[in-house]
Residue frames as qw, qx, qy, qz and C-alpha x, y, z in Angstrom:
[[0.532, -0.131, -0.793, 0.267, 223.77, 100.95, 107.85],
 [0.573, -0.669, -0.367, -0.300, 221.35, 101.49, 110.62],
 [0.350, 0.238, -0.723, 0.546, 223.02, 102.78, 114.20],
 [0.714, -0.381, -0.585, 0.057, 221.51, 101.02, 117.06],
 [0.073, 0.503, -0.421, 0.752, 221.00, 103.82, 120.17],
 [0.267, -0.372, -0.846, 0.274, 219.69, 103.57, 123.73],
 [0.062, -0.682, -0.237, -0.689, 216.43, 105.81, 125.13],
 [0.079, -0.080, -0.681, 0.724, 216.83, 107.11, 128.47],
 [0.291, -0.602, -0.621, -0.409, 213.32, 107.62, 129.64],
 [0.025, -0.079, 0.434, -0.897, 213.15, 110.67, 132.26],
 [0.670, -0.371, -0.095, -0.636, 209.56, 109.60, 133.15],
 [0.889, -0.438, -0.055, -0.125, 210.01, 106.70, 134.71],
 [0.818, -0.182, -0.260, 0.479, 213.96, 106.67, 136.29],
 [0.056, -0.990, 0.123, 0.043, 215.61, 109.76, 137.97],
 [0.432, 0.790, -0.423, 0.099, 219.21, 111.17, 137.19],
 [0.327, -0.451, 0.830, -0.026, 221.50, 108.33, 138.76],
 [0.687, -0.002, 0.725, 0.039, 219.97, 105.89, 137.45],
 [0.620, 0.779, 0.080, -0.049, 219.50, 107.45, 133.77],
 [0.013, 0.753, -0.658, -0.004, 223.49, 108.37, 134.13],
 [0.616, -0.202, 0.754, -0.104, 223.74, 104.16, 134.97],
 [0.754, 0.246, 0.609, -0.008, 222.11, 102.99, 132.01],
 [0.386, 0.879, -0.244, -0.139, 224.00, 105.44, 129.53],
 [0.136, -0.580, 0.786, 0.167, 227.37, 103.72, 131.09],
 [0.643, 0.058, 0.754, -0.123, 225.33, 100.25, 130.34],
 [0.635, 0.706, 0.114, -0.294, 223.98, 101.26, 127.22],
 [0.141, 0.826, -0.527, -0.139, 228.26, 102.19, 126.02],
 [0.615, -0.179, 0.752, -0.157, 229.18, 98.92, 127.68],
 [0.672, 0.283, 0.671, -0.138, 226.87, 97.13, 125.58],
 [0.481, 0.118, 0.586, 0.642, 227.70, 98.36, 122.29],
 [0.005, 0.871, 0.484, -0.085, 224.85, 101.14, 121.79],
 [0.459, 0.316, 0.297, 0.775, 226.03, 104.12, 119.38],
 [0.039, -0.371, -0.047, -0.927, 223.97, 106.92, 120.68],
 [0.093, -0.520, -0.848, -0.038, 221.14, 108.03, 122.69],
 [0.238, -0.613, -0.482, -0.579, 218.05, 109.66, 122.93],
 [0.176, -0.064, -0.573, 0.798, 216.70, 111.56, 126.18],
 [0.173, -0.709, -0.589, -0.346, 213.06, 112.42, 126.91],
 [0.217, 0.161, -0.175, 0.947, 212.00, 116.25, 128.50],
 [0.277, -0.617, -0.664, -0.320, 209.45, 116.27, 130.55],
 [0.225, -0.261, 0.532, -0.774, 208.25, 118.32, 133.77],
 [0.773, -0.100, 0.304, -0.548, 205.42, 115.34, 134.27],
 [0.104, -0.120, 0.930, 0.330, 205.50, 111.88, 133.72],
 [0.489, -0.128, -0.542, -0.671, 202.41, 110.47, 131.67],
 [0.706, -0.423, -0.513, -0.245, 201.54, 107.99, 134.31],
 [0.490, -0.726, 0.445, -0.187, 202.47, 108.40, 138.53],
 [0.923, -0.215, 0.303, -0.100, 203.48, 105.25, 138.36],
 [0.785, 0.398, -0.153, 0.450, 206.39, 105.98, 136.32],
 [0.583, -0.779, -0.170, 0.156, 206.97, 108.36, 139.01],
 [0.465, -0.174, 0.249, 0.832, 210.24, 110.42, 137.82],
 [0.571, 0.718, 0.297, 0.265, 210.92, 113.57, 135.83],
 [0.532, -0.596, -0.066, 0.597, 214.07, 114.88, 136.69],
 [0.392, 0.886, -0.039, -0.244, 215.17, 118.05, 134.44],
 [0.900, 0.391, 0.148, 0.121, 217.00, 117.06, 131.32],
 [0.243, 0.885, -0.318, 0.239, 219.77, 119.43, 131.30],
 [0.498, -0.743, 0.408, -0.181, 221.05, 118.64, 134.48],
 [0.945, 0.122, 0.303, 0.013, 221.03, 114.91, 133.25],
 [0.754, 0.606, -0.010, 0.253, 222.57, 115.75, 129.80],
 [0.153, 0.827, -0.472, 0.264, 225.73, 117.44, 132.07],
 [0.787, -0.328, 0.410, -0.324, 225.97, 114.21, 134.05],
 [0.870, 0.309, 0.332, 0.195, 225.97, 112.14, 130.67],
 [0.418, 0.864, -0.238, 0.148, 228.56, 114.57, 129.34],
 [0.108, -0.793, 0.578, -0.155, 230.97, 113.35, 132.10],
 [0.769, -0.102, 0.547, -0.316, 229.70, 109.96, 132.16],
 [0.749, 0.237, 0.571, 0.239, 229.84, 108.51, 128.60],
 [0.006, -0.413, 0.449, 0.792, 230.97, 109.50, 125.24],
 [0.251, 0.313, 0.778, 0.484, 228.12, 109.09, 123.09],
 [0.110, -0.217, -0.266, -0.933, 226.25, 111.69, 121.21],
 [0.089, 0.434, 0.775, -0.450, 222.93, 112.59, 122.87],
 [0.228, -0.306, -0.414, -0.827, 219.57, 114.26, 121.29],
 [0.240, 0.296, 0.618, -0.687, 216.80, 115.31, 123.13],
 [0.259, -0.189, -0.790, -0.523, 213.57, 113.45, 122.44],
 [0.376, 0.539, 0.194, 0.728, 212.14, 115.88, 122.32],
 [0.158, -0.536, -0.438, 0.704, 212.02, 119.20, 124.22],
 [0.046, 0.804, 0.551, 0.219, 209.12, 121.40, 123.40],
 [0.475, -0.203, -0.113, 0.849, 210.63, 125.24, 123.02],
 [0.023, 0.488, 0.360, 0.795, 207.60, 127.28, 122.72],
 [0.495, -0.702, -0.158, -0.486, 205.27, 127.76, 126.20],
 [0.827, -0.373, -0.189, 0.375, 207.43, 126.31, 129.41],
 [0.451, -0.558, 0.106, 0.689, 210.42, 127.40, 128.55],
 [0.357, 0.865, -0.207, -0.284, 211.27, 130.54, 126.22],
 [0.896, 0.400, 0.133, 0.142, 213.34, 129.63, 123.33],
 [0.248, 0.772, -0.468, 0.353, 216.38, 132.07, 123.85],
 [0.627, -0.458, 0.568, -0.271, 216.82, 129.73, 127.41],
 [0.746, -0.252, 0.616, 0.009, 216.88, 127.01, 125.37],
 [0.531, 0.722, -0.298, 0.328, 219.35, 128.00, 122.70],
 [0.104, 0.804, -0.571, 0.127, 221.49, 128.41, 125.73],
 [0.880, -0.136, 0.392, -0.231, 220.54, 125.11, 127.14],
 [0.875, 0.480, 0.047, -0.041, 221.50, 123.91, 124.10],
 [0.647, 0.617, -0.268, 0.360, 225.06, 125.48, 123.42],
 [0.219, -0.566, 0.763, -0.225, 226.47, 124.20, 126.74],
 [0.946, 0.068, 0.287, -0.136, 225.03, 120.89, 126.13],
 [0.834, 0.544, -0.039, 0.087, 226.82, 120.99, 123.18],
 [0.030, -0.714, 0.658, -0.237, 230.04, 122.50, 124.75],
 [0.549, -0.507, 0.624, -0.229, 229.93, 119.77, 127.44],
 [0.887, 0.166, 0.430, 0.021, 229.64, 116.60, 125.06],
 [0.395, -0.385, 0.572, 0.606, 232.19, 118.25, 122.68],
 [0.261, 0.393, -0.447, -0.760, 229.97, 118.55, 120.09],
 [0.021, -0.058, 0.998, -0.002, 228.00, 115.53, 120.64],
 [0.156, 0.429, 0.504, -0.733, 224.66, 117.34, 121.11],
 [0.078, -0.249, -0.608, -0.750, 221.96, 117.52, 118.74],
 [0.228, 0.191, 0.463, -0.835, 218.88, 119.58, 119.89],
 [0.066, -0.323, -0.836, -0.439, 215.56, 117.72, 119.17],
 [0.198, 0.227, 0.532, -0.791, 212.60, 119.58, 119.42],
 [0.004, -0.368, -0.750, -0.550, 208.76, 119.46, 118.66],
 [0.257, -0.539, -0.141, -0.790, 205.55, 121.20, 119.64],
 [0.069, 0.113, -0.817, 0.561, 204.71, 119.11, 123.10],
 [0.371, -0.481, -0.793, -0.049, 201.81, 118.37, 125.13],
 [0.426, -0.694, -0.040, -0.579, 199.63, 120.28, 127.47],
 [0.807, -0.542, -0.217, 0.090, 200.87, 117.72, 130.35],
 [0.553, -0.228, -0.137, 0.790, 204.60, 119.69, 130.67],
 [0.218, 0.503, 0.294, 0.783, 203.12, 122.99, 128.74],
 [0.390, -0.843, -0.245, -0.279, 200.12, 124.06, 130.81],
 [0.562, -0.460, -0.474, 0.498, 201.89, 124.02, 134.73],
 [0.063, -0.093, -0.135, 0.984, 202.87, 128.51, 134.27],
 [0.109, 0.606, 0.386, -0.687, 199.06, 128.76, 133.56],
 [0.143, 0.346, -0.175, -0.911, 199.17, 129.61, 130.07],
 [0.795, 0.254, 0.123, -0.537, 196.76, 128.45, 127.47],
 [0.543, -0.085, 0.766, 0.334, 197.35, 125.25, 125.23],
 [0.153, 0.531, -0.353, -0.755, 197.37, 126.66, 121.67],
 [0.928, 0.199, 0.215, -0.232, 195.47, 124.32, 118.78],
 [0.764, -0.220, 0.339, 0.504, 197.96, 122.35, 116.67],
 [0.317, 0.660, -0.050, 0.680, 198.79, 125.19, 113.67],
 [0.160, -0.928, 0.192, -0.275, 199.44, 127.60, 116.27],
 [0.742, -0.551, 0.371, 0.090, 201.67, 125.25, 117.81],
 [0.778, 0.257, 0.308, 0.483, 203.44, 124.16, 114.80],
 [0.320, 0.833, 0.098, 0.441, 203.73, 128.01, 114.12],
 [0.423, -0.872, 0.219, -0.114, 205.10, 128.86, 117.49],
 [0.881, -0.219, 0.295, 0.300, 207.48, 126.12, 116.92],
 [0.407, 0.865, 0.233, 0.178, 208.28, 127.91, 113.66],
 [0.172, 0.898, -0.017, 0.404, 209.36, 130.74, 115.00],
 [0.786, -0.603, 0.133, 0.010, 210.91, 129.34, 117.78],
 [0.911, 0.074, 0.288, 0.286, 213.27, 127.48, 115.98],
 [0.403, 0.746, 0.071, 0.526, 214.04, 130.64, 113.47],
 [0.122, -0.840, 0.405, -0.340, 215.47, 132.75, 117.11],
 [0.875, -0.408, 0.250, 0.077, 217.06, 129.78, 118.48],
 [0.794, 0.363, 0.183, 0.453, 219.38, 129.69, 115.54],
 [0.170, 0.778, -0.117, 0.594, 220.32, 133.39, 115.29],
 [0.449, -0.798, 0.401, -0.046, 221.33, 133.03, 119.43],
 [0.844, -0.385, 0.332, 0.172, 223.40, 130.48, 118.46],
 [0.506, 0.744, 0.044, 0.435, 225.43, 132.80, 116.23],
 [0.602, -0.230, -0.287, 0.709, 226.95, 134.31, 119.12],
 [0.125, 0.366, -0.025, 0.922, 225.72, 137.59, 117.87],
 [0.100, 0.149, 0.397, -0.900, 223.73, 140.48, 119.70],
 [0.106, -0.485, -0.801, -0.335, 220.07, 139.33, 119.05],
 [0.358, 0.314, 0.289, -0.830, 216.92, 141.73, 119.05],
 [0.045, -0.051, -0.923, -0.378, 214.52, 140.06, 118.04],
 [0.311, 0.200, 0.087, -0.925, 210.76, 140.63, 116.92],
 [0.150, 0.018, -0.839, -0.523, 208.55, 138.09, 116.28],
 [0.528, -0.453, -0.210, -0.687, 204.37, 137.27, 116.96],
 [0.862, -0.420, -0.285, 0.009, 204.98, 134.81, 119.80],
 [0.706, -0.589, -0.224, 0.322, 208.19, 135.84, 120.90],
 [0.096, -0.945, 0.102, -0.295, 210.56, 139.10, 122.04],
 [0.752, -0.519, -0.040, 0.404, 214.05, 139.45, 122.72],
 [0.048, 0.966, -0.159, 0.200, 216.25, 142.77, 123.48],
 [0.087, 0.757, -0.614, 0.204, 220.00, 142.76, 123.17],
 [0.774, -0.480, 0.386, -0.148, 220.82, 139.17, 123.89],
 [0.700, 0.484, -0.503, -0.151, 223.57, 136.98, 123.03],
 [0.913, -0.391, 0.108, 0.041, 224.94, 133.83, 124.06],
 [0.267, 0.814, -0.513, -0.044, 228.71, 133.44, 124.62],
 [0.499, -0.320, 0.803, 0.054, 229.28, 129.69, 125.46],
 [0.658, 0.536, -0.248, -0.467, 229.44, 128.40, 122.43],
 [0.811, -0.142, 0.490, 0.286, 230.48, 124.98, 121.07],
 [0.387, -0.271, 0.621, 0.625, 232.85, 124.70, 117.55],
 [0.042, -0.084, -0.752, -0.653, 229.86, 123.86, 115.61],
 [0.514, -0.296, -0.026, -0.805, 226.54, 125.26, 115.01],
 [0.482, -0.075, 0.711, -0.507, 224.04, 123.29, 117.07],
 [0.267, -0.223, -0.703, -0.620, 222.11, 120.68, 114.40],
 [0.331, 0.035, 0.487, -0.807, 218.42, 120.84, 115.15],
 [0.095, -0.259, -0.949, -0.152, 216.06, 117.51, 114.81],
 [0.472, -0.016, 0.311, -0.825, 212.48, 118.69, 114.86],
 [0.298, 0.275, 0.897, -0.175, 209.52, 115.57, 115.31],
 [0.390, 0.114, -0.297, -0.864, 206.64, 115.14, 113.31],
 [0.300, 0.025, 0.924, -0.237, 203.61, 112.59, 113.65],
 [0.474, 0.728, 0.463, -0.176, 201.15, 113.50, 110.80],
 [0.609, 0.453, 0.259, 0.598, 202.08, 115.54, 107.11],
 [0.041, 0.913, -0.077, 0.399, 201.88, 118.91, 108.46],
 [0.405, -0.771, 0.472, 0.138, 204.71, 118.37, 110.79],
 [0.744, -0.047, 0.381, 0.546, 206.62, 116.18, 109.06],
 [0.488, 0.752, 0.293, 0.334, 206.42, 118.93, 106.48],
 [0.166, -0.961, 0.223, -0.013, 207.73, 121.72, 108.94],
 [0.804, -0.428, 0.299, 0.285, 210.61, 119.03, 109.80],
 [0.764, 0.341, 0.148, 0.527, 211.75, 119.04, 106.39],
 [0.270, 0.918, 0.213, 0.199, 211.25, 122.54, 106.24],
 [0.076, -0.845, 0.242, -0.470, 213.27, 123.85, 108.72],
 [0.784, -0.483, 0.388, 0.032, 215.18, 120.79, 110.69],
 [0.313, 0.665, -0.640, -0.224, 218.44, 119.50, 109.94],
 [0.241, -0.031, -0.966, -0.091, 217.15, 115.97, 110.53],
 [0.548, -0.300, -0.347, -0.700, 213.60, 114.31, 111.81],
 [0.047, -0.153, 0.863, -0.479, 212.69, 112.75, 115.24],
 [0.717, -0.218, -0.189, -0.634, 209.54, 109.93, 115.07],
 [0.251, -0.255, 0.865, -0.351, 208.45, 107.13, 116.92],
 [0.760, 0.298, 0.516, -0.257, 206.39, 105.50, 114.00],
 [0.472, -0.084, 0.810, 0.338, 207.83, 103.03, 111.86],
 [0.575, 0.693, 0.398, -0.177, 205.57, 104.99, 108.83],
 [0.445, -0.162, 0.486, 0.734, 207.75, 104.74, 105.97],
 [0.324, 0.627, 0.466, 0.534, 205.38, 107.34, 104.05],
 [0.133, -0.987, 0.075, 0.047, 206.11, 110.20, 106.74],
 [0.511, -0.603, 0.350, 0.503, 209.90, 109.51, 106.65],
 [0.499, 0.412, 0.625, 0.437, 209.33, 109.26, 102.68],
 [0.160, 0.893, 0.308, 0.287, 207.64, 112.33, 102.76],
 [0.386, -0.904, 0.091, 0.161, 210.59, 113.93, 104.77],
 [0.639, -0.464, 0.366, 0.493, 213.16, 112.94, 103.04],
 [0.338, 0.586, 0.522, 0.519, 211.51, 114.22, 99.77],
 [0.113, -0.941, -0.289, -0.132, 210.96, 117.31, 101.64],
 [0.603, -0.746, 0.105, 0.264, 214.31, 117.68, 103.16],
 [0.543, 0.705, -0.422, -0.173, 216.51, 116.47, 100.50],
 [0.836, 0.088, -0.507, 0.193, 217.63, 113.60, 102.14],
 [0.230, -0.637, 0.472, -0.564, 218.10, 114.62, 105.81],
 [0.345, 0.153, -0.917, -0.129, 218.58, 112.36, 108.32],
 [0.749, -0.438, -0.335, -0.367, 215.80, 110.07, 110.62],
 [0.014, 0.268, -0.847, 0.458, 215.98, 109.28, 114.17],
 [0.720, -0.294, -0.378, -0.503, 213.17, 106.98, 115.39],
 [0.144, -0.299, 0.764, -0.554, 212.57, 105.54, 118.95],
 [0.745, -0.165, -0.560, -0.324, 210.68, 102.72, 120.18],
 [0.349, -0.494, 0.693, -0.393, 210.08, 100.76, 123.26],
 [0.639, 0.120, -0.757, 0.058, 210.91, 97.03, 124.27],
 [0.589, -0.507, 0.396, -0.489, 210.10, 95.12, 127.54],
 [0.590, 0.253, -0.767, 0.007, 212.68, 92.34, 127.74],
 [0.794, -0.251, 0.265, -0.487, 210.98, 89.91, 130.32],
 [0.158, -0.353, 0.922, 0.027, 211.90, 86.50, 131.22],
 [0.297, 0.402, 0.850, 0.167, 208.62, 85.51, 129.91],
 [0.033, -0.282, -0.244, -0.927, 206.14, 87.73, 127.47],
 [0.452, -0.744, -0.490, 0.038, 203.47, 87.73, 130.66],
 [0.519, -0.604, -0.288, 0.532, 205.37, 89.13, 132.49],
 [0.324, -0.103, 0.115, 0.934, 206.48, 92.07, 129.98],
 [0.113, -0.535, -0.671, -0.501, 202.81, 92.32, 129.00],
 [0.493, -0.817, -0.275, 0.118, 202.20, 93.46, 133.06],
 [0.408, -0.416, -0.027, 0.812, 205.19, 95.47, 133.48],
 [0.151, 0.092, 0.391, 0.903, 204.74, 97.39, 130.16],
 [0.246, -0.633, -0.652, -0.337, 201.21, 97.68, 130.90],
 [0.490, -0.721, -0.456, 0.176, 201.67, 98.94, 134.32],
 [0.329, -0.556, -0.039, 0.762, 204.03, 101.69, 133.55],
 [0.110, -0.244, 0.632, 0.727, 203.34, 102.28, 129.88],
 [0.183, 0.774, 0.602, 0.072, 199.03, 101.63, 129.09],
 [0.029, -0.676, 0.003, 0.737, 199.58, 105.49, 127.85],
 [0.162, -0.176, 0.757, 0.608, 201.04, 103.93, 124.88],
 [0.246, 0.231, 0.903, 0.264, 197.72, 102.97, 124.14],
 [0.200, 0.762, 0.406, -0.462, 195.48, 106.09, 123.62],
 [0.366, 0.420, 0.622, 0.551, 194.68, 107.60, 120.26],
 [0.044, 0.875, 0.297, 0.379, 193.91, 110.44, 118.42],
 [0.380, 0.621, -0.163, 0.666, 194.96, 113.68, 120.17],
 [0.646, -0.745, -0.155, 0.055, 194.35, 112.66, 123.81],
 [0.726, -0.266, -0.184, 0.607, 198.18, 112.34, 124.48],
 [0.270, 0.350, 0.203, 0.874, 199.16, 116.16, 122.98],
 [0.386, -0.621, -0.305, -0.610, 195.33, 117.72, 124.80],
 [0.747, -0.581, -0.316, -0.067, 195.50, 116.26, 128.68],
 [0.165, -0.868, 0.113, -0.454, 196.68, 118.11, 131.43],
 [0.477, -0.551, 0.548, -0.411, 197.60, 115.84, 134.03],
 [0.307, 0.159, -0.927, -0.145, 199.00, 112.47, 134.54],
 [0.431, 0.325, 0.763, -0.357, 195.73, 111.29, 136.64],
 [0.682, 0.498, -0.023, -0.535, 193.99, 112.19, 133.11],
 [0.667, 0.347, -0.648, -0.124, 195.95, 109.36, 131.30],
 [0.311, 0.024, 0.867, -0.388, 195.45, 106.86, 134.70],
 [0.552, 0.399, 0.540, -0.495, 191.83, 107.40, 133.73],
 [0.755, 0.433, -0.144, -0.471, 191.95, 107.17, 129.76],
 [0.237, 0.367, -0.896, -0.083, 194.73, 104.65, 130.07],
 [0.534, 0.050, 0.678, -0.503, 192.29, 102.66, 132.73],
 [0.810, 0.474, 0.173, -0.298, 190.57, 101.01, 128.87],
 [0.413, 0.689, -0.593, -0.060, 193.60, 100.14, 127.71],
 [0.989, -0.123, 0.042, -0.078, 194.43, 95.99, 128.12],
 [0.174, -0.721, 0.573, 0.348, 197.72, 94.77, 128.65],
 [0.615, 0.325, 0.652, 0.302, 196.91, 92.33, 125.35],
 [0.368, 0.906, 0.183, 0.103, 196.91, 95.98, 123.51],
 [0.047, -0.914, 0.399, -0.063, 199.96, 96.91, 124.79],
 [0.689, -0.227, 0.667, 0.170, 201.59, 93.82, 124.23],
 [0.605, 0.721, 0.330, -0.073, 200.30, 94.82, 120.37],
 [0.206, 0.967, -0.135, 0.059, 202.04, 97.91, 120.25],
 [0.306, -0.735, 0.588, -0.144, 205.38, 96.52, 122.51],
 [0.569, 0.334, -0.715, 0.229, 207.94, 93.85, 121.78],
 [0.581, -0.634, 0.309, -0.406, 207.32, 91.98, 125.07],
 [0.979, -0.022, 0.198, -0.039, 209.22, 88.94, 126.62],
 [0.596, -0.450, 0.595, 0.298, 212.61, 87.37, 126.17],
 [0.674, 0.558, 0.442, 0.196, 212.10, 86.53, 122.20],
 [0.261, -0.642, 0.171, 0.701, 215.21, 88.64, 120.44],
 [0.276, 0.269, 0.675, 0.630, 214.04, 87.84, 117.23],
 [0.035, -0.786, -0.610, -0.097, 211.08, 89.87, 118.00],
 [0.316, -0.768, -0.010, 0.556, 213.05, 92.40, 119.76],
 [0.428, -0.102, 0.618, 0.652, 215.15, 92.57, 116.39],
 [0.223, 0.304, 0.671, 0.638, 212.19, 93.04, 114.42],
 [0.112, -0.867, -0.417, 0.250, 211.18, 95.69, 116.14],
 [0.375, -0.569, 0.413, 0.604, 214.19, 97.46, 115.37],
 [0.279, 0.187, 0.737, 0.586, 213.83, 96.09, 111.25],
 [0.214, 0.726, 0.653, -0.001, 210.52, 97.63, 111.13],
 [0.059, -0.903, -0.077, 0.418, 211.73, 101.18, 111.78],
 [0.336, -0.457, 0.585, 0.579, 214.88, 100.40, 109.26],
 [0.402, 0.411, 0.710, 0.406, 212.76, 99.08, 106.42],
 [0.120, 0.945, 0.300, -0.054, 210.25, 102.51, 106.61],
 [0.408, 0.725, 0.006, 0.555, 213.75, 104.20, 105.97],
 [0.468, -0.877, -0.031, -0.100, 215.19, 105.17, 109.47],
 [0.426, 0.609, -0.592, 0.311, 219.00, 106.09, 109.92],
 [0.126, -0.336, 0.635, -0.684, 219.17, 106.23, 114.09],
 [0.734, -0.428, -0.433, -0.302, 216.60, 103.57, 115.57],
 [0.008, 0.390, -0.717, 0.578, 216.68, 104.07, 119.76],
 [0.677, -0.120, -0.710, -0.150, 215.23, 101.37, 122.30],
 [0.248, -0.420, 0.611, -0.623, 214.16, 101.67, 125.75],
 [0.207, -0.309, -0.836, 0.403, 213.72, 98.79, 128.78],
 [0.553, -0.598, -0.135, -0.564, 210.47, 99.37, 130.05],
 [0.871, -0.423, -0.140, -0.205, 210.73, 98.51, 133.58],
 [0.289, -0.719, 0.627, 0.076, 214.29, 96.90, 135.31],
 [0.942, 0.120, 0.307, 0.071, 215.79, 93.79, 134.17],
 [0.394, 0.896, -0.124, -0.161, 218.25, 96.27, 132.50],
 [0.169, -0.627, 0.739, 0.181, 221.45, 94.33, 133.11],
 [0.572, 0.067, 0.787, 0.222, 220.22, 91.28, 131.01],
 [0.540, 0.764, 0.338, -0.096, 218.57, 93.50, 128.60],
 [0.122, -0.898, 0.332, 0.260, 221.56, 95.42, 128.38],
 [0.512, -0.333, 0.753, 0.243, 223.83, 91.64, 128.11],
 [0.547, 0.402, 0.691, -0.248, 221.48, 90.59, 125.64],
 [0.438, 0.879, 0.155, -0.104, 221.45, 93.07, 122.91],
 [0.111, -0.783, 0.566, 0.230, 224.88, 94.04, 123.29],
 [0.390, -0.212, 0.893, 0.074, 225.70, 89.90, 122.54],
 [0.427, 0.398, 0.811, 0.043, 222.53, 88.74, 120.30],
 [0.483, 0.690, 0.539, 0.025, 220.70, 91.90, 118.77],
 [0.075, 0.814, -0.359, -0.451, 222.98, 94.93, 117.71],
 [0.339, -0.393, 0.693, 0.500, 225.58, 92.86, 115.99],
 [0.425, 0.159, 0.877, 0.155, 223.08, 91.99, 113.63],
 [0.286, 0.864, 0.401, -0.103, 222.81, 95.09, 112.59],
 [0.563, -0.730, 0.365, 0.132, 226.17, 95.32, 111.86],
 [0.384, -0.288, 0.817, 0.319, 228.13, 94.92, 109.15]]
């Protein structure tokens, strides 16, 4: 049985109001959720990007549902031994609720210290290896640690939670999904392709899937067509713009060709909960365990009434 979470979206809402729609989310019946990690948002006009930690100790005091970061990127920003510890007070403060998702990221949070932006193998390798000293700090022992991308002398973390930390790594093509199996203890997409979660779960042995989507519940599906358009035409760029560009004015300008009839394509818009629903079925048929759902836009206390009353239960049972 499918569980039905909620996605906070740290591009477009800062930490009070992401802490609000976690208690709404609980409220409403919503089983987990998901957190995005940026240091930019994709478009100004979502106009937020508050840091995720801070958040995730907020939502530790705020709600009792498990949380995963979707995803934070633990190879050029920030050093991976920082976020191992990041990790095992998350995991302290939510009691064990805490599942660290991570994948290779984008040049729009990566670049800002200056360094280069690596092609994707080198990223998928840096992730790699990332992943391989993040584990060993969260062992509690004395780490020294040698590896081609990164270097750490005599370190160990001592806040620790009961249990190890599980680690969800993303994938959006076969060579990541392939690392995911390899070396995650579960998989973190946001495309309903039931031959990458196939190919992960052959690769994994049967780990599980989280998968996110967005909705834009609208009192008509005009109106979600212009909201989702006006914070969310990102959605619509291809190929490896989103992963390559530097700056949210660069996705203004390639989003600027993007129609909100294309992004009405890609996005459940509009009051219609069957649709909303089968947005949600799509990711469950391809084989997804964990399927989260973000509001584009506000309207969040009917979207909130809505789902909680019409589309969860019906996944349910």
């Amino acid at each position: 049985m499918v569980s039905i979470g909620y996605f906070l979206s740290s591009e477009e809402f800062g930490p009070k109001e992401l802490v609000r729609q976690a208690r709404l989310a609980e409220e409403a019946g919503f089983e987990r959720l998901w957190i995005s990690d940026h240091f930019h948002p994709w478009l100004d006009e979502q106009g937020n990007s508050p840091f995720v930690w801070s958040v995730i100790g907020a939502l530790s005091e705020a709600v009792s549902l498990p949380i995963t970061t979707a995803v934070t990127c633990p190879t050029v920003r920030v050093h991976p031994a920082i976020i191992a510890q990041a990790a095992a007070t998350a995991a302290v403060q939510t009691d064990g609720r805490f599942i660290l998702g991570l994948g290779s990221g984008e040049a729009l949070n990566e670049h800002i210290l200056g360094d280069p932006w690596p092609s994707p193998g080198v990223r998928l390798d840096m992730l790699e290896e990332s992943v391989e000293l993040i584990r060993k700090l969260l062992t509690g022992k004395e780490i020294s640690f040698h590896g081609e991308y990164y270097e750490v002398q005599e370190a160990r973390i001592y806040t620790l939670p009961e249990r190890p930390v599980p680690i969800y790594v993303s994938g959006f093509g076969p060579q990541a999904t392939d690392l995911a199996a390899r070396i995650g203890d579960g998989y973190c997409t946001v495309l309903p392709d039931a031959d990458l979660i196939g190919r992960f779960r052959k690769g994994s042995g049967g780990k599980p899937v989280q998968a996110g989507l967005k909705v834009c519940w609208a009192e008509t599906e005009e109106q979600g067509k212009a909201t989702a358009h006006r914070l969310w035409r990102n959605e619509g760029l291809a190929g490896q713009l989103a992963q390559t560009m530097p700056r949210p004015r660069d996705f203004e300008a390639a989003a600027s060709l993007v129609t909100p009839e294309a992004i009405g394509e890609q996005v459940v818009c509009g009051p219609d909960l069957d649709r909303h629903a089968g947005a949600v079925r799509e990711f469950v048929d391809a084989g997804a365990d964990e399927v989260y759902v973000q509001q584009i836009g506000s309207d969040h206390e009917e979207f909130f009434r809505l789902w909680g009353k019409e589309v969860i239960p019906a996944f349910r049972g």
